[in-house]
C-alpha positions as CSV (number, residue, x, y, z in Angstrom):
1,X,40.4,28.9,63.9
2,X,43.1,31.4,65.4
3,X,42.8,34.8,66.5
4,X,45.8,36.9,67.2
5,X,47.1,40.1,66.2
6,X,48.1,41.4,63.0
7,X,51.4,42.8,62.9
8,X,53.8,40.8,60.3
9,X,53.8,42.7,57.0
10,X,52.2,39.1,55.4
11,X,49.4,39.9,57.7
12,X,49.1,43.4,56.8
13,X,49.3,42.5,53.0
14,X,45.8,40.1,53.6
15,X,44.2,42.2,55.9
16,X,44.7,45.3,53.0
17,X,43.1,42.6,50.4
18,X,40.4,41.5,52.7
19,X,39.6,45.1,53.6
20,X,39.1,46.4,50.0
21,X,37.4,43.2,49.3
22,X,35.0,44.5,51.8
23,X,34.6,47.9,51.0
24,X,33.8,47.1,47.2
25,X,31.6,44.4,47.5
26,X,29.8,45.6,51.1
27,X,30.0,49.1,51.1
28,X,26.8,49.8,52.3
29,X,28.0,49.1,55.4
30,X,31.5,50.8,55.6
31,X,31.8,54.8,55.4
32,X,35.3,54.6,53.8
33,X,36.3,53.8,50.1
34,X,39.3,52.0,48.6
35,X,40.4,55.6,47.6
36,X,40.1,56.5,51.5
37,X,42.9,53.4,52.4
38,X,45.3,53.4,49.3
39,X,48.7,53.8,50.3
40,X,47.8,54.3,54.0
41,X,49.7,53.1,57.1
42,X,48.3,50.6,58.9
43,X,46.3,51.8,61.3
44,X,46.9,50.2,64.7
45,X,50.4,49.3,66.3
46,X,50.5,45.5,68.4
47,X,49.8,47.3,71.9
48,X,46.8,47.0,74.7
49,X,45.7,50.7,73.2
50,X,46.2,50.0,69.7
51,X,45.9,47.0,67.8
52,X,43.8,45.0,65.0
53,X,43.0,40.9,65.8
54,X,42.5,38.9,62.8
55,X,40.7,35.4,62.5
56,X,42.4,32.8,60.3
57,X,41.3,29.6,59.4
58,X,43.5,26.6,59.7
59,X,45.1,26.9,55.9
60,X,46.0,30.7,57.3
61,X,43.3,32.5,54.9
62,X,42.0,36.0,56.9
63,X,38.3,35.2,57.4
64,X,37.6,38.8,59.5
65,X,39.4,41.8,61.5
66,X,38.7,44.0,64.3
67,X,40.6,47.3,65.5
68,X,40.6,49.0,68.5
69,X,42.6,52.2,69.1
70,X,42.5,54.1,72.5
71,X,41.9,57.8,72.9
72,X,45.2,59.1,73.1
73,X,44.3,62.8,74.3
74,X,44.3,62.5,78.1
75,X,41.3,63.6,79.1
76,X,39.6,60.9,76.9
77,X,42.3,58.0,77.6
78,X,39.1,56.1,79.3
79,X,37.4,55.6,76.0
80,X,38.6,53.1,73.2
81,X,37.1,53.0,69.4
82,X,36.3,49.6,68.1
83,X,36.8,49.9,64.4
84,X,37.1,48.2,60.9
85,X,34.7,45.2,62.1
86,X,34.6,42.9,59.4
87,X,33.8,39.0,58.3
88,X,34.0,37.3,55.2
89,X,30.6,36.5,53.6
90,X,31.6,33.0,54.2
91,X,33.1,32.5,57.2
92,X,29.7,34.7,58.6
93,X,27.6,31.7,59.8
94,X,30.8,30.7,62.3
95,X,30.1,33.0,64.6
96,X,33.7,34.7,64.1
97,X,32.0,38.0,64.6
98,X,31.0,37.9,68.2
99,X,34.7,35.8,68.5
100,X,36.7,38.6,67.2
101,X,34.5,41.0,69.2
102,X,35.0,39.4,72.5
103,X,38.8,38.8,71.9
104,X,39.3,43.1,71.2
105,X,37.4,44.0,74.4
106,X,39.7,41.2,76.4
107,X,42.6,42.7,75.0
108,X,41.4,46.3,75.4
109,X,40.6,45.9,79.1
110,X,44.2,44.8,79.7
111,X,44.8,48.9,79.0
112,X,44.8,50.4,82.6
113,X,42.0,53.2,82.8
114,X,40.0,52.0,80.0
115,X,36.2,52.2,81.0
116,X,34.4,52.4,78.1
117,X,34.3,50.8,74.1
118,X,32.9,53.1,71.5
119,X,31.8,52.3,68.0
120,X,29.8,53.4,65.3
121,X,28.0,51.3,62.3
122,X,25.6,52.1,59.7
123,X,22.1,52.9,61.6
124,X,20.6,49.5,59.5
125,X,23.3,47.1,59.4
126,X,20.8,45.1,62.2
127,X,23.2,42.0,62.0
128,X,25.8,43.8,63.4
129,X,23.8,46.1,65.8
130,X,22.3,43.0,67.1
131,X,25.5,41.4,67.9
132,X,26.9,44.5,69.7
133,X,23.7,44.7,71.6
134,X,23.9,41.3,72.9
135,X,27.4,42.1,74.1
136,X,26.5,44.4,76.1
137,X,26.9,47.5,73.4
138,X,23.8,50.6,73.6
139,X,22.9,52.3,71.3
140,X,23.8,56.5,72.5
141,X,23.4,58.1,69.6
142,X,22.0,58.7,65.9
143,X,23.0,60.5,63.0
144,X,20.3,61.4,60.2
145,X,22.4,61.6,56.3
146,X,25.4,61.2,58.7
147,X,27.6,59.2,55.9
148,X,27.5,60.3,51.7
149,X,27.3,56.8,49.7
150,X,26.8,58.7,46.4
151,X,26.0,62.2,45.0
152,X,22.4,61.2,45.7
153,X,21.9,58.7,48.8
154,X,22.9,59.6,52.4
155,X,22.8,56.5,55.2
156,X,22.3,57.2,58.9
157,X,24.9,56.6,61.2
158,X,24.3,55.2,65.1
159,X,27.3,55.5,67.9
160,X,27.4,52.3,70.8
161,X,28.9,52.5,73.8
162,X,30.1,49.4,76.1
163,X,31.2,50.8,79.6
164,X,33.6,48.3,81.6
């Protein structure tokens, strides 16, 4: 298994494919839509402030991402947004999550003046909330109907902080 960034365009082509893979068949967990990533940019850039890891396995398939993106308005340049969390249903059991995790904040804290990671997840995804918990991630905030699945059902939303 090999982490590293994502930043040749073959990269960004399977992490596009394993992103709306995710978002179609696990949206209950992400609050964007294929219709909320078609035909955008990539969202990170390959820098200690702004970049997205990806996990391959040995034959190079994408088996999970992670983004992190600094604040970029100065007065919040301490805080950095862990984003786009994501493993394949069957790479789950390999503990690539808490991998992928560990590798951002390593690579985040290499950004001078960072001293906190923020993220946010869906208030019952307790798989992930668990992990982020056990590295070190609180909970600092909830959000009652904070994300629209569907005309009719609203899912709460919690934000987690991890300070450095």
């Amino acid at each position: 298994m090999e982490i590293r960034v994502i930043k040749q365009e073959a990269d960004i082509k399977t992490y596009y494919q394993l992103l709306h893979k995710a978002i179609t068949e696990e949206s209950q967990f992400f609050r964007v839509s294929p219709v909320d990533i078609a035909g955008e940019t990539f969202p990170t850039e390959d820098t200690f402030d702004s970049f997205t890891l990806g996990a391959f396995a040995e034959n190079g398939e994408l088996l999970g991402t992670v983004g992190f993106k600094r604040e970029s308005i100065l007065k919040l340049r301490h805080k950095g947004l862990i984003f786009r969390m994501y493993v394949a249903p069957e790479a789950k059991s390999l503990g690539l999550g808490r991998k992928l995790l560990q590798a951002a904040i390593e690579r985040a804290k290499q950004g001078v003046g960072l001293k906190q990671i923020i993220l946010t997840l869906i208030a019952d995804n307790y798989r992930a909330k668990n992990l982020y918990l056990s590295e070190g991630f609180e909970v600092f905030s909830f959000e009652k109907n904070a994300i629209r699945m569907s005309e009719e059902l609203f899912v709460d939303e919690n934000a987690m902080v991890r300070y450095l």
